[in-house]
N, C-alpha and C positions, 0 to 999 in steps of 0.2 A: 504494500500500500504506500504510495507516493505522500511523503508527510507535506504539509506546508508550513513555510519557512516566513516567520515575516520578513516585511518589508526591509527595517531596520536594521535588524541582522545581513541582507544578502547586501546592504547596499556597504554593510562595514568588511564585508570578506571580498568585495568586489573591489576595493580599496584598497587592499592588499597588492606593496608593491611585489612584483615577482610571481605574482599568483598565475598558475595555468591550469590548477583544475580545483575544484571542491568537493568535498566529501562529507558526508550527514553520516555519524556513527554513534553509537551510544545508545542507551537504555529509549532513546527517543526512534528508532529504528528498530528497534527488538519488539518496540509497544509493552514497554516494562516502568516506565517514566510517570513519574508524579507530577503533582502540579506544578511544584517548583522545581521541578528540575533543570538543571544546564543543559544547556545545545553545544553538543561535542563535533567539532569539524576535523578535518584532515584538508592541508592545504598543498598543493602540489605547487612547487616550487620550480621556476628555470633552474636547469642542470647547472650544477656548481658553485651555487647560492646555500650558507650555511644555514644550518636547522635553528630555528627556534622556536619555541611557544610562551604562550600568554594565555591570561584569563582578565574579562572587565564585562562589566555589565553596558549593557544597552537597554535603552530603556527598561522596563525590568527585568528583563532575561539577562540570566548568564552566559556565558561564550564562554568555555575551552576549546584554543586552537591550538594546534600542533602543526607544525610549517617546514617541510621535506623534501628535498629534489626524489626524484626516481634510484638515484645509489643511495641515498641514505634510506630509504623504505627498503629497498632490499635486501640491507645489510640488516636492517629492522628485525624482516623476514625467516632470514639465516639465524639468527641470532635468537628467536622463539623456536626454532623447529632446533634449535640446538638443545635448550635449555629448558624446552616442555610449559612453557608458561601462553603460550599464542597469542598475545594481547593484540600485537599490530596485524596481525594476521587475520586474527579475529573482528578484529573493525572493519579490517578490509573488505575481509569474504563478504561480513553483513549490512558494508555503509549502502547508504544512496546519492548517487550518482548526482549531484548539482550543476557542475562544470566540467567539460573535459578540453584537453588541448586538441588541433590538429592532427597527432602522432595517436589520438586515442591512450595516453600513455597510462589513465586512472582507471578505464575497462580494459588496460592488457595488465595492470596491476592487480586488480580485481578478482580477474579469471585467475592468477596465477596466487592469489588469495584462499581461494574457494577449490584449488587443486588440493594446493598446503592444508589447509583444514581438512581436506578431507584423507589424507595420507594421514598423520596423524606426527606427533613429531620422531628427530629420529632416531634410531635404534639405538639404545647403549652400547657402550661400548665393555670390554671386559673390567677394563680400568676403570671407567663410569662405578659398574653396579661395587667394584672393588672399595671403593670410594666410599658409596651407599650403606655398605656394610658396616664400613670401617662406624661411621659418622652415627649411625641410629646405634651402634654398640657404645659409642662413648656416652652417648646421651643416658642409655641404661646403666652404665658405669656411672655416671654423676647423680642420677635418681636413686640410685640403691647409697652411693655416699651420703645423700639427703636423709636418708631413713637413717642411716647408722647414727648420725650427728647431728639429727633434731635437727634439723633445717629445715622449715618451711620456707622453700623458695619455689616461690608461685611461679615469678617470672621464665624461670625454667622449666617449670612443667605445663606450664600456655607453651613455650617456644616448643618443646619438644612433642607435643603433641600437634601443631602445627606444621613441624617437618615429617613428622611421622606421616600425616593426610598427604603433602605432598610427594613425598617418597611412594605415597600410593598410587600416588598416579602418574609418577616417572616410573615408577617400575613394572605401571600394567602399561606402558607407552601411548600413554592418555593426555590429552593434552586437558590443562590444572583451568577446573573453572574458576569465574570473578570467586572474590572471597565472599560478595554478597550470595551466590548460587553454589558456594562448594559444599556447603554440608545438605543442601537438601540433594545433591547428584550424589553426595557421599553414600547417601541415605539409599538412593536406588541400584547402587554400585557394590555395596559392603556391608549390607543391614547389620552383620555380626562387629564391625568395627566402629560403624557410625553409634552402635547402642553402648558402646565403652565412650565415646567422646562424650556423649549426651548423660552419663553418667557423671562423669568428671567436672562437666557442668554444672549439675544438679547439686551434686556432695558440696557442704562447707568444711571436711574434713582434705586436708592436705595430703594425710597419710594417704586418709585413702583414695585421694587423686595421683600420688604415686603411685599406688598401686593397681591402678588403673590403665596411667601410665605405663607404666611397665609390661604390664601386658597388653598393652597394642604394640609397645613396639616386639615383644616376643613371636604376636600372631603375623607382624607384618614379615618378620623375618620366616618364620615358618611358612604363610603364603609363598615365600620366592626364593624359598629355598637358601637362604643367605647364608653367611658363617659370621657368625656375631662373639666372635673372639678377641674383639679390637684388633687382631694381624691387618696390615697396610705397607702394598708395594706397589709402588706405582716406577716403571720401568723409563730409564733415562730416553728424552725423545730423539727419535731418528731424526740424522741427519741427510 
């Protein structure tokens, strides 16, 4: 569905010096968007012009724009399908289209958007999941210190159960919903892990959000087969 765009807003993105194409992404192209929500853009920039963004209001609307030639979007690109997060890829795949140049250069972006999302990002590597191991073991190593030495440290057990989630879905080669949508996808993805987060929530008891903790990250390493021994080797890069 073709959103409408005021006035005010296309006249300030039209304004934009360097501008050669426009893009509508965000919660307001999903049809997820509140009443106050901001108008998230994508500005396509002449080749070799540096990136920047900004936020300001117009009239009462919000603006986030984000301002990129075509190599800097694709390195963007690369750069999500490396690291499992898909956020520019994702805008991509789902913006709509306002402005394009001559070259078509924001519908050949687009398409090669909507490929990426649908590939999924890419495959680890051995060293990757090496890594993975290593890291959700430390974290069980610091959580079982916390028990030993009466430490409630909260902060640590939000983060590690937050890389735990994400470790879930680099490791099923998922690409990581917004953080506003990842636990209700958790939810349809891992019922038996999302009901240990939602617990961990619930309890005012720390212990027993350690202990909680602790065992998602035992399931997750069971899931994938890990070796959660702390061992880490990561092999000197070829030349």
């Amino acid at each position: 569905m073709k959103i409408d765009i005021p006035t005010s807003i296309l006249n300030n993105l039209q304004a934009i010096k360097n501008n050669e194409g426009i893009l509508l992404t965000g919660s307001r192209v999903l049809g997820k968007h509140s009443k106050n929500a901001d108008w998230d853009f994508h500005v396509l920039l002449k080749k070799g012009k540096p990136r920047w963004r900004k936020s300001w209001k117009v009239d009462d609307h919000l603006l986030e724009i984000f301002c990129n030639d075509v190599v800097a979007i694709k390195k963007e690109f690369k750069s999500d399908a490396s690291g499992g997060r898909g956020v520019m890829v994702f805008m991509f795949a789902s913006g709509q289209i306002i402005k394009d140049n001559k070259q078509k250069d924001l519908q050949r972006l687009q398409s090669l958007a909507k490929r990426l999302w649908k590939k999924g990002p890419n495959k680890l590597s051995k060293n990757d999941i090496n890594f993975i191991s290593y890291d959700i073991a430390m974290y069980i190593h610091d959580l079982e210190d916390c028990l030993h030495d009466n430490n409630a440290a909260l902060l640590l057990i939000n983060h590690a159960i937050n890389e735990f989630v994400r470790y879930y879905y680099r490791l099923s080669n998922t690409w990581l919903p917004r953080p506003k949508d990842r636990l209700q996808d958790f939810l349809r993805r891992s019922p038996e892990m999302f009901k240990i987060v939602n617990e961990v929530n619930d309890t005012n008891s720390w212990e027993e959000k350690i202990h909680l903790a602790l065992r998602l990250g035992h399931i997750l390493g069971k899931k994938f087969k890990l070796i959660l021994d702390g061992s880490l080797y990561i092999p000197p890069a070829k030349r």
